[in-house]
Biopython code that builds the backbone (N, CA, C, O; Angstrom):
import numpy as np
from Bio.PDB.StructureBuilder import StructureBuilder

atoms = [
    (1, "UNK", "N", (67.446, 91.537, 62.655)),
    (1, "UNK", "CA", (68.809, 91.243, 63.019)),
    (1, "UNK", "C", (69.685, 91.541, 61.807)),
    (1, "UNK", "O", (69.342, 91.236, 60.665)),
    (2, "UNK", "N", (70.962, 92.222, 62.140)),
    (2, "UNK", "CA", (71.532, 92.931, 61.239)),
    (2, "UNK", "C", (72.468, 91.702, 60.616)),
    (2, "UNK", "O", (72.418, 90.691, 61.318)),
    (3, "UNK", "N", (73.278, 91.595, 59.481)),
    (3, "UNK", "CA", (74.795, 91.046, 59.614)),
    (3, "UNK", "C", (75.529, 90.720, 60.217)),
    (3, "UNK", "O", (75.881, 89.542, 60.272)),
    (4, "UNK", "N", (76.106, 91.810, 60.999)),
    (4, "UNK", "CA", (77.105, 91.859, 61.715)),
    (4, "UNK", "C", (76.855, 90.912, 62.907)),
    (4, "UNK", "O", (77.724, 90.138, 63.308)),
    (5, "UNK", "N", (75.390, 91.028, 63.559)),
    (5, "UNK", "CA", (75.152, 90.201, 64.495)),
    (5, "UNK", "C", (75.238, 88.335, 64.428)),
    (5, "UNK", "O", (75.723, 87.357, 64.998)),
    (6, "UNK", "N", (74.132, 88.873, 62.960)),
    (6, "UNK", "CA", (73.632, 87.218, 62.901)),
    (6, "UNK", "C", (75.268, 86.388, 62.500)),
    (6, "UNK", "O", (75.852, 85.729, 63.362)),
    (7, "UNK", "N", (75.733, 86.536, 61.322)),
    (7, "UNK", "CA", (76.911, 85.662, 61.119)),
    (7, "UNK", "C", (78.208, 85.120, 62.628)),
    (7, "UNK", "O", (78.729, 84.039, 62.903)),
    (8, "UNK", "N", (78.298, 86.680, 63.347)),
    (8, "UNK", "CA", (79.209, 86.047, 64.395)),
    (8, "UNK", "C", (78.405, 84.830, 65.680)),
    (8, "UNK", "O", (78.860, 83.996, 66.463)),
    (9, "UNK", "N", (76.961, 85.347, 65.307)),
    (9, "UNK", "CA", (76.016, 84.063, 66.269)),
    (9, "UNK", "C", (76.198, 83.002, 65.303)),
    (9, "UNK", "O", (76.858, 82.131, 65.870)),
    (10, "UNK", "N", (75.956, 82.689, 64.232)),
    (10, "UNK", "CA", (76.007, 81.197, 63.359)),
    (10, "UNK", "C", (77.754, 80.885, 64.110)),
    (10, "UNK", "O", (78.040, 79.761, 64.522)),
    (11, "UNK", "N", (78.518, 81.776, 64.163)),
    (11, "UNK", "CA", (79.970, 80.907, 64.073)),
    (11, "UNK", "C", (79.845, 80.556, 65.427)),
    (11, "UNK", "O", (80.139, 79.421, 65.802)),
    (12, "UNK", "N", (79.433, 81.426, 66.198)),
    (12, "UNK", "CA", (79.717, 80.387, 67.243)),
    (12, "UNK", "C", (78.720, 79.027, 67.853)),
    (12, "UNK", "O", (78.931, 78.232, 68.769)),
    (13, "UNK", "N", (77.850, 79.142, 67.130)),
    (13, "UNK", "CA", (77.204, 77.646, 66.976)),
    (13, "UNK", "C", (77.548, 76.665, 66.904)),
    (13, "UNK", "O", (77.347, 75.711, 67.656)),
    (14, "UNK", "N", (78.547, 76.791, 65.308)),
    (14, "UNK", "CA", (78.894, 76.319, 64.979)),
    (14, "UNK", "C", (80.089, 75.577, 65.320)),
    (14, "UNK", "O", (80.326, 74.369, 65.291)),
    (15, "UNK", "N", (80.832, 76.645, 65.672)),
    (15, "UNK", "CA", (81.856, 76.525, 67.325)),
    (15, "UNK", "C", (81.525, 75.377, 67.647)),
    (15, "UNK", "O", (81.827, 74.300, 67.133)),
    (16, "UNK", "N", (80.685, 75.693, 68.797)),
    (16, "UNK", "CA", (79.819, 74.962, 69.966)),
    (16, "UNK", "C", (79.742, 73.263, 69.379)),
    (16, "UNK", "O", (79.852, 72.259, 70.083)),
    (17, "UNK", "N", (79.505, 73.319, 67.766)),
    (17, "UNK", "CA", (79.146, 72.068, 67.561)),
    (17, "UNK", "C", (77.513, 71.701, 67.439)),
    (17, "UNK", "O", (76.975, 70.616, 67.218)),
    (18, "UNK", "N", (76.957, 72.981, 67.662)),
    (18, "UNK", "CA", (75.580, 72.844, 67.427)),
    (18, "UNK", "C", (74.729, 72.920, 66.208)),
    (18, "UNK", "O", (73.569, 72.508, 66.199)),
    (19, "UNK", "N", (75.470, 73.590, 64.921)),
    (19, "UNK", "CA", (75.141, 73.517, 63.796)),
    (19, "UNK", "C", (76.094, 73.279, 62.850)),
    (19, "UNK", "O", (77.272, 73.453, 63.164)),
    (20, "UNK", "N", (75.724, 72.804, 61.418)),
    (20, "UNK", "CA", (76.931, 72.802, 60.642)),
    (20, "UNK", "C", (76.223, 73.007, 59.429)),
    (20, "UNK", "O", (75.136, 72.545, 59.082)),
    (21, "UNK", "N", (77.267, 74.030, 58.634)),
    (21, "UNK", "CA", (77.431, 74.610, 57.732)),
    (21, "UNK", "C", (77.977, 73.414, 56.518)),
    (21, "UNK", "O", (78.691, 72.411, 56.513)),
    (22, "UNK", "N", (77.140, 74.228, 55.507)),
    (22, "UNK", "CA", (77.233, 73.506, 53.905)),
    (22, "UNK", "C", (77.478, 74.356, 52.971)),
    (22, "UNK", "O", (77.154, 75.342, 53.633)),
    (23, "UNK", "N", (77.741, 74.729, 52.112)),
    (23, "UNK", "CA", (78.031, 75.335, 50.913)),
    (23, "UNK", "C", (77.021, 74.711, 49.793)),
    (23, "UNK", "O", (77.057, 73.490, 49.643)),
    (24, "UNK", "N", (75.896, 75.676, 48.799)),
    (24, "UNK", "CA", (75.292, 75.318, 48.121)),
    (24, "UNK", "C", (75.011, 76.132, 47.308)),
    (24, "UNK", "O", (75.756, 77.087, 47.085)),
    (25, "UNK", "N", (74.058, 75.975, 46.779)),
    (25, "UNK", "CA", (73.353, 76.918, 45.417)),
    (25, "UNK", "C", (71.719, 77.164, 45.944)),
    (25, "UNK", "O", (70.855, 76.294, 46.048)),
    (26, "UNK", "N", (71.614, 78.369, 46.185)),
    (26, "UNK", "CA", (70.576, 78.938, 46.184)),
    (26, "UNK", "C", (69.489, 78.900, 45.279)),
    (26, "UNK", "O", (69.522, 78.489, 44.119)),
    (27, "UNK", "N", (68.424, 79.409, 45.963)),
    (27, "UNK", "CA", (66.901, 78.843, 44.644)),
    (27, "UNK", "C", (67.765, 80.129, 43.314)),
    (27, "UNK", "O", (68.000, 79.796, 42.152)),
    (28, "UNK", "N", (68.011, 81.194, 43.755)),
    (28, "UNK", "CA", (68.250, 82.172, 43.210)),
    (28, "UNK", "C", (69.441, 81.655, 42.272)),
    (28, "UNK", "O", (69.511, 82.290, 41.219)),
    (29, "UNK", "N", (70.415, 80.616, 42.430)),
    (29, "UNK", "CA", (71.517, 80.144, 41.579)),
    (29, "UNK", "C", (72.443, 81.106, 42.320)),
    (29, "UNK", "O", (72.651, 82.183, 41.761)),
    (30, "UNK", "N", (72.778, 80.974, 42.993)),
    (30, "UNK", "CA", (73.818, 81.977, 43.936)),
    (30, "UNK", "C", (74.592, 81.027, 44.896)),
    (30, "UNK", "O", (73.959, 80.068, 45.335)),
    (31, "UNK", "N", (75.816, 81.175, 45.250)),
    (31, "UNK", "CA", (76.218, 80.264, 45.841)),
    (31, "UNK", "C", (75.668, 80.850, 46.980)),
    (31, "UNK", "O", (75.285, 82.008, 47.145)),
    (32, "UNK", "N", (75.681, 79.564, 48.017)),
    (32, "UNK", "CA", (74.866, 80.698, 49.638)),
    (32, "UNK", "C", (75.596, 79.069, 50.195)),
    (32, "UNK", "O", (75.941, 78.144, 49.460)),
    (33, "UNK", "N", (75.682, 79.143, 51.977)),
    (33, "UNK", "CA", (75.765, 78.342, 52.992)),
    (33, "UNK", "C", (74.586, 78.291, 53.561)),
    (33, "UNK", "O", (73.942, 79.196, 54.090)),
    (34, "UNK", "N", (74.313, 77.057, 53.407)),
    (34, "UNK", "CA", (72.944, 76.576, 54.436)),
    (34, "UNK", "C", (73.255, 75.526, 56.137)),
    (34, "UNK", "O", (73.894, 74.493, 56.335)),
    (35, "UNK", "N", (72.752, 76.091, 56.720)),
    (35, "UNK", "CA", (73.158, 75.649, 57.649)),
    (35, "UNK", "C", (72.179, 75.150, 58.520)),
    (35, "UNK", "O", (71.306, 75.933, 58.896)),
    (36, "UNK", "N", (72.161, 73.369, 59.116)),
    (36, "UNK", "CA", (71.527, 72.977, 59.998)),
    (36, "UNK", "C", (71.956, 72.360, 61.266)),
    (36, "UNK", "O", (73.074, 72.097, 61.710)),
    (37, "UNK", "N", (70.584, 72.177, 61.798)),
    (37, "UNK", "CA", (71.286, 71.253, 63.453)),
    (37, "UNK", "C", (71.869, 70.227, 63.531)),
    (37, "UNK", "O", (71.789, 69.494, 62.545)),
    (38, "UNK", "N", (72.456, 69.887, 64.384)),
    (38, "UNK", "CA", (73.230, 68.729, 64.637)),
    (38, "UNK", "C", (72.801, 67.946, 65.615)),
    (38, "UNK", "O", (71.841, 68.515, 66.135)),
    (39, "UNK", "N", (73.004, 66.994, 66.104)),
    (39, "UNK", "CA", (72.405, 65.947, 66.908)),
    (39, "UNK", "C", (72.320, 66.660, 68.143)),
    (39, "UNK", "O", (71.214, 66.727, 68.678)),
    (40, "UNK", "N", (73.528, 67.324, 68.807)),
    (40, "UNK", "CA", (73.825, 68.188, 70.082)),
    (40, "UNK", "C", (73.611, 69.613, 70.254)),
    (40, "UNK", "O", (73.954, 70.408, 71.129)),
    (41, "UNK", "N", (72.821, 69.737, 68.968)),
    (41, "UNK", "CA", (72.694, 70.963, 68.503)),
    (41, "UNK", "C", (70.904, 71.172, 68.882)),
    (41, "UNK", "O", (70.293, 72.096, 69.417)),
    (42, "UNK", "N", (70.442, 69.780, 68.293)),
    (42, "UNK", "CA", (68.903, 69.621, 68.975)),
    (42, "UNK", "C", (68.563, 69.034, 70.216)),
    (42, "UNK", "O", (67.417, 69.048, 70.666)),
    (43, "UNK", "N", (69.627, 68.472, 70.832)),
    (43, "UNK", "CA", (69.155, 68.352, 72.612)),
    (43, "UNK", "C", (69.467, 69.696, 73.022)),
    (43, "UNK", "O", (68.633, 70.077, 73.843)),
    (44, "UNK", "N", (70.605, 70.821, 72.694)),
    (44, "UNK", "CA", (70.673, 71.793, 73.449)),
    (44, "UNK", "C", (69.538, 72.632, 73.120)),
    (44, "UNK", "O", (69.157, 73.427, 73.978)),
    (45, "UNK", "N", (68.836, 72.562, 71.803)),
    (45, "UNK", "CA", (67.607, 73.108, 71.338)),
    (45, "UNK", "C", (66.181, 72.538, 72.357)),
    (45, "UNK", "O", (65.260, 73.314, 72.611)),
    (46, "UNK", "N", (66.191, 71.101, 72.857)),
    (46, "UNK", "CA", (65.521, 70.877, 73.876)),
    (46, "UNK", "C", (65.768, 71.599, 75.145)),
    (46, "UNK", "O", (64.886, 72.004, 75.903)),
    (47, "UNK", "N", (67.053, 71.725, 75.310)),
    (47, "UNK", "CA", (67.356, 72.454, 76.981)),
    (47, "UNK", "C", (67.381, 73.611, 77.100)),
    (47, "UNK", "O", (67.264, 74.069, 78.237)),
    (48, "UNK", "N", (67.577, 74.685, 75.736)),
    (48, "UNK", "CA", (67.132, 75.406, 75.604)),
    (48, "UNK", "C", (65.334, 76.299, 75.851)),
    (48, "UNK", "O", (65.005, 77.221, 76.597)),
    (49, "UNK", "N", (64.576, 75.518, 74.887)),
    (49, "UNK", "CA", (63.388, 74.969, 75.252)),
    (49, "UNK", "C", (63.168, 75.533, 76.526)),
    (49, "UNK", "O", (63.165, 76.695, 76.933)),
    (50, "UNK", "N", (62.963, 74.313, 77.119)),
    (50, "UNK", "CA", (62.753, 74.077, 78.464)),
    (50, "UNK", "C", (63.215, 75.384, 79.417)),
    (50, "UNK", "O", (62.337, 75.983, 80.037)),
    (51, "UNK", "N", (64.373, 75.734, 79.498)),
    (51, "UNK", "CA", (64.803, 76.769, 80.261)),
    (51, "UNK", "C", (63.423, 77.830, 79.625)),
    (51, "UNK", "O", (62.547, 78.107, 80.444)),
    (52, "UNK", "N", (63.303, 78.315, 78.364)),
    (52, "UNK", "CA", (62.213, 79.827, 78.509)),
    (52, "UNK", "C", (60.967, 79.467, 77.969)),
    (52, "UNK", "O", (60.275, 80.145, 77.210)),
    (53, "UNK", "N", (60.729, 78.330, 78.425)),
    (53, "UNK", "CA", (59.308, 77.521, 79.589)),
    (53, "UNK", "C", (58.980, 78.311, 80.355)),
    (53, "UNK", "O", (58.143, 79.211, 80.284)),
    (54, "UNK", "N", (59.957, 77.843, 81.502)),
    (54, "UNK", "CA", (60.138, 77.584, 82.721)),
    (54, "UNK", "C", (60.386, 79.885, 82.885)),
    (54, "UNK", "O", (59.574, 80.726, 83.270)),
    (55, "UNK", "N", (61.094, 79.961, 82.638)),
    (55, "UNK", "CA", (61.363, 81.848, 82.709)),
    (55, "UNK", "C", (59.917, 82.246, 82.622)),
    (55, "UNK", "O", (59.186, 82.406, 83.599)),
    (56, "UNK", "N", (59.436, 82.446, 80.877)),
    (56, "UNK", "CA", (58.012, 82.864, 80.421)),
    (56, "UNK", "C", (57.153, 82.742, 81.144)),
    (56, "UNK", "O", (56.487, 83.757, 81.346)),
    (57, "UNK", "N", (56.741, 81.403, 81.906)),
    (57, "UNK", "CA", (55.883, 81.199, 82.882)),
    (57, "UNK", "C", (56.362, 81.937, 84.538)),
    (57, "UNK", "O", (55.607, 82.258, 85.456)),
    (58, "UNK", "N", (56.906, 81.973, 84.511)),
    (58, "UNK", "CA", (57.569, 82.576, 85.630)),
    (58, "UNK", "C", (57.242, 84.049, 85.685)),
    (58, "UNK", "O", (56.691, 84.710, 86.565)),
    (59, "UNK", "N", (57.826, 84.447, 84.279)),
    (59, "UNK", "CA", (56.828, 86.195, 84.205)),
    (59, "UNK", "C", (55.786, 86.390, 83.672)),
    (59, "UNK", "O", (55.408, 87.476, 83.233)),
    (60, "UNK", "N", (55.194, 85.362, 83.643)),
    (60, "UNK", "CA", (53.532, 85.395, 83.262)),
    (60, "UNK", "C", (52.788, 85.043, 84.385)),
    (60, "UNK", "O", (51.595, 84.960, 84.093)),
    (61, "UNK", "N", (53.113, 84.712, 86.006)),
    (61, "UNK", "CA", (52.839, 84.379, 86.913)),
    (61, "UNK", "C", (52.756, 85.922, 87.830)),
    (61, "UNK", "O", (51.865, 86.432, 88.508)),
    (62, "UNK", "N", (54.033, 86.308, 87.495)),
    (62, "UNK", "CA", (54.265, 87.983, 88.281)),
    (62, "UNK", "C", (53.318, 88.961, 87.667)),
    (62, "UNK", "O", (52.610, 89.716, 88.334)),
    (63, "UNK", "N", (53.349, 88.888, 85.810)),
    (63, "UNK", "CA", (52.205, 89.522, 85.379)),
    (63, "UNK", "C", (50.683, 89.304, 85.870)),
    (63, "UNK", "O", (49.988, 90.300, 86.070)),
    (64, "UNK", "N", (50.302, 88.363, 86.011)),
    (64, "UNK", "CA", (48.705, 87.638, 86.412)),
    (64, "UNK", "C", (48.586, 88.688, 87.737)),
    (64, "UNK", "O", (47.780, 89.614, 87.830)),
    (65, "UNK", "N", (49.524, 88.327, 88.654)),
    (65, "UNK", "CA", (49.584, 88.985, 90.246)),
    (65, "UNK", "C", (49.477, 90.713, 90.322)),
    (65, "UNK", "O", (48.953, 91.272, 91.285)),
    (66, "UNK", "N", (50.094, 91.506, 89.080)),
    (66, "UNK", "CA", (50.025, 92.910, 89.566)),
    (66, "UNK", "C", (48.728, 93.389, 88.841)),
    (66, "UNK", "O", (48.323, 94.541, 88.996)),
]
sb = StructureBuilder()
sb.init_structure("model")
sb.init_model(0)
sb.init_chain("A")
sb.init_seg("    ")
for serial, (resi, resn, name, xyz) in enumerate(atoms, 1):
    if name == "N":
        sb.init_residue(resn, " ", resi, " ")
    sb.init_atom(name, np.array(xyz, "f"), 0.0, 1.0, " ", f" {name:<3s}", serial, name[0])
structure = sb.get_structure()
């Protein structure tokens, strides 16, 4: 995953309210943003989950059959 992709996916996470961003110092001594989950950030990570369960098995059921 390139740049361009990954950063506009963190913002809208972050958006969402599902992660939040920190400002820190890297092992490297570099300033960097670290960013973790949030309370609503890990139930949607559960419902997330669950939904590609439920898919995966679903095309691992059609695969078994052909």
């Amino acid at each position: 995953m390139n740049q361009g992709s990954l950063y506009p996916a963190m913002h809208r996470l972050e958006h969402r309210g599902w992660i939040k961003a920190e400002w820190g110092i890297s092992e490297l001594g570099r300033r960097a943003r670290f960013y973790s989950l949030t309370t609503s950030g890990r139930k949607q990570l559960e419902i997330e989950s669950e939904n590609w369960s439920k898919l995966s098995e679903a095309i691992a059921r059609v695969l078994r059959m052909a």
